[in-house]
C-alpha positions as CSV (number, residue, x, y, z in Angstrom):
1,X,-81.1,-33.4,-11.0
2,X,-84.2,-31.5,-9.7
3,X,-83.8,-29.3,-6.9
4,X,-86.9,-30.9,-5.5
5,X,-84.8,-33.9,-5.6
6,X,-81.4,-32.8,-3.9
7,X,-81.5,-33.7,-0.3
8,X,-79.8,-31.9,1.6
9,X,-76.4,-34.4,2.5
10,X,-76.2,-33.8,-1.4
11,X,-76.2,-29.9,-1.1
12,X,-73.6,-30.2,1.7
13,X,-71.1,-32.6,-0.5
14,X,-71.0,-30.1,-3.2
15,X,-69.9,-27.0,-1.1
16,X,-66.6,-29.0,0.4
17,X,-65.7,-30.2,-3.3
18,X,-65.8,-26.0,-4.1
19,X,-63.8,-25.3,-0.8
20,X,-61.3,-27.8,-1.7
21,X,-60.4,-25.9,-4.8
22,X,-59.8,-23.4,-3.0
23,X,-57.5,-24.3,-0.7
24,X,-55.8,-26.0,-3.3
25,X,-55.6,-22.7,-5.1
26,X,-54.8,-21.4,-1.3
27,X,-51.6,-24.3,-1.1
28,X,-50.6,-23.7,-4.3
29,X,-50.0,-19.5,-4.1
30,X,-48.1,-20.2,-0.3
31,X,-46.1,-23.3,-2.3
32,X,-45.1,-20.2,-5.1
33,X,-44.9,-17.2,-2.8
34,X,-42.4,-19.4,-0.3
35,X,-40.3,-20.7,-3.8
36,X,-40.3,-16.4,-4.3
37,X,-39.0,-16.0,-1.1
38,X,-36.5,-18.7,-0.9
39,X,-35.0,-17.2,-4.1
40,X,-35.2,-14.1,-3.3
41,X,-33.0,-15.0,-0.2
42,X,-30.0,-16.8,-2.5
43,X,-30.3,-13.7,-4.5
44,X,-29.4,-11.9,-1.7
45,X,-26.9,-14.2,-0.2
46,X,-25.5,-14.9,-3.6
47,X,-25.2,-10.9,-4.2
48,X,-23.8,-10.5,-0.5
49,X,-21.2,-13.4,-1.0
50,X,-20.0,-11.8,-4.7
51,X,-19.5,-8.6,-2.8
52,X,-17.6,-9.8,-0.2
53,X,-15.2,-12.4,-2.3
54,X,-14.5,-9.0,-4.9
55,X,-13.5,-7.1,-1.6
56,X,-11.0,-10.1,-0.2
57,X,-9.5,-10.0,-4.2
58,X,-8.9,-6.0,-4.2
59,X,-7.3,-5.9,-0.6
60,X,-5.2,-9.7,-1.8
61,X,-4.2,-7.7,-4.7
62,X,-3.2,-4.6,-3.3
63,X,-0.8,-6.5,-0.3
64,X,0.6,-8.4,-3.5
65,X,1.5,-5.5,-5.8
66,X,2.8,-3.7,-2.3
67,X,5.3,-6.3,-1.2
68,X,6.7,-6.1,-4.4
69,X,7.2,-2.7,-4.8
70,X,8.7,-2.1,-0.9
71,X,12.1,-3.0,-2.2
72,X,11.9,-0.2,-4.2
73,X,11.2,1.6,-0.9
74,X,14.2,0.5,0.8
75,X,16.4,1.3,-2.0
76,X,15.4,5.2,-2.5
77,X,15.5,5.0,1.7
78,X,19.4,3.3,1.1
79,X,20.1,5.6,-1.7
80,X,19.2,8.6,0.4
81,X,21.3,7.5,3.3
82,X,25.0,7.4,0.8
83,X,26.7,10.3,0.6
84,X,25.9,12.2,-2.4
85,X,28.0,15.4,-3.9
86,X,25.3,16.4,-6.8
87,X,22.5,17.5,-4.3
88,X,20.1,17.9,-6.8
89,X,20.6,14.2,-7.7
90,X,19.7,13.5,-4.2
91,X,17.2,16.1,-3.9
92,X,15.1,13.8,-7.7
93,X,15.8,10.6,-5.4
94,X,14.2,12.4,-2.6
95,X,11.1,13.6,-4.8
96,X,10.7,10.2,-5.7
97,X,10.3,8.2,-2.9
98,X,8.2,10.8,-1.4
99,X,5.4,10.6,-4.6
100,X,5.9,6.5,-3.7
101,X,5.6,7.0,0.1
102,X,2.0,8.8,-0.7
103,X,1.0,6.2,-3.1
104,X,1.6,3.4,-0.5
105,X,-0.1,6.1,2.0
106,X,-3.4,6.7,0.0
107,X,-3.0,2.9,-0.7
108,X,-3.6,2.3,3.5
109,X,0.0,1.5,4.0
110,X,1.1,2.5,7.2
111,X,4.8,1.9,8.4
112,X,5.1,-0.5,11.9
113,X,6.4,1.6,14.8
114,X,9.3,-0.9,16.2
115,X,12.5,2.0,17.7
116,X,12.2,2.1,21.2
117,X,8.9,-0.2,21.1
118,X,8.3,-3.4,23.1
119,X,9.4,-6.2,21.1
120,X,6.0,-7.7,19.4
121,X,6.2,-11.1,17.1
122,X,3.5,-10.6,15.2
123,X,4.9,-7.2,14.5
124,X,8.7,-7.4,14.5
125,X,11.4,-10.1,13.5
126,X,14.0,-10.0,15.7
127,X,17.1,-11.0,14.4
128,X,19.6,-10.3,16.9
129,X,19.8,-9.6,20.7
130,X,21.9,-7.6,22.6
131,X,22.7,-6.9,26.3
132,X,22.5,-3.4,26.9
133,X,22.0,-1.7,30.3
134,X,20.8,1.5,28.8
135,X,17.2,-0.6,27.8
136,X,14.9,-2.6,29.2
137,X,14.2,-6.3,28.6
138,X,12.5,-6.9,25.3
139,X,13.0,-3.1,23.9
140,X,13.6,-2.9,20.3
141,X,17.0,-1.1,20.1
142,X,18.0,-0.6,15.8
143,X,15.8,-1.1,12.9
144,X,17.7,-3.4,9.8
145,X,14.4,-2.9,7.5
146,X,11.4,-1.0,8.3
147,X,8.3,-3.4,8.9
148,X,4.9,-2.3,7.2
149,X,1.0,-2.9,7.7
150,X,-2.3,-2.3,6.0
151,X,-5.0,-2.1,8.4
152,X,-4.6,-4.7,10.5
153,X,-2.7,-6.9,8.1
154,X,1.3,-7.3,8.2
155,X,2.8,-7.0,4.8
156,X,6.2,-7.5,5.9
157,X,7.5,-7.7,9.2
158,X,10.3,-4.7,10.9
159,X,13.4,-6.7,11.1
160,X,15.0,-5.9,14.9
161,X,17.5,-6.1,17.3
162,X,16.1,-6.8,20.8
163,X,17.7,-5.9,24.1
164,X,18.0,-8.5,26.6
């Protein structure tokens, strides 16, 4: 085709056939750059998610290895308590359950305050009730076994006796 022959509807037909490679081009880079995006986003959930799940498995796993060690606790604590002659026998036992008291301490384990405390269910399991004059309704008045806690999360609860 001659130039002198174009007219110009021609001239104007070409130009939109160039522009509409272009925005295909144009459609096709947004189509990509939103694909990048979106999986740049499930990366991020996905590494948010792992993060999280590996937390909830080290704090399960520490409340598990915990709870079985507490008897422990209470036996050193009931060993204490009996009358001993050899005093350095008591005075190893003592050493002892002190290292395991700081383990459970650096471990977040805190012990549940129940003596003299306002009876609390989600705290304390009362086992027994009493009426005594000398407390008020609902006090905790003995401990049978101590109760303990990491963060907000009761291992195992204090075992009580309630006044009435």
């Amino acid at each position: 085709m001659d130039k002198e022959n174009v007219t110009p509807i021609e001239e104007q037909t070409e130009v939109p056939a160039e522009k509409t490679e272009l925005e295909v081009l144009k459609e096709e880079k947004d189509e990509l750059y939103d694909k990048y995006l979106r999986t740049l986003a499930e990366y991020d959930n996905f590494r948010k998610r792992s993060q999280r799940e590996k937390d909830a498995i080290y704090g399960d796993a520490t409340v598990d290895a915990v709870k079985k060690l507490l008897p422990v606790l209470d036996n050193f604590e009931r060993a204490l308590n009996y009358e001993c002659k050899d005093e350095e026998f008591k005075k190893g036992i003592s050493l002892i359950q002190n290292t395991l008291v700081e383990v459970f301490d650096n471990l977040g384990v805190k012990e549940i305050p129940a003596m003299d405390q306002q009876f609390d269910p989600n705290l304390h399991e009362a086992v027994m009730h009493i009426d005594n004059p000398a407390y008020e309704e609902n006090i905790v008045t003995d401990v049978y076994r101590k109760g303990y806690m990491i963060g907000d999360k009761v291992i195992r609860h204090t075992m009580v006796v309630v006044a009435n």
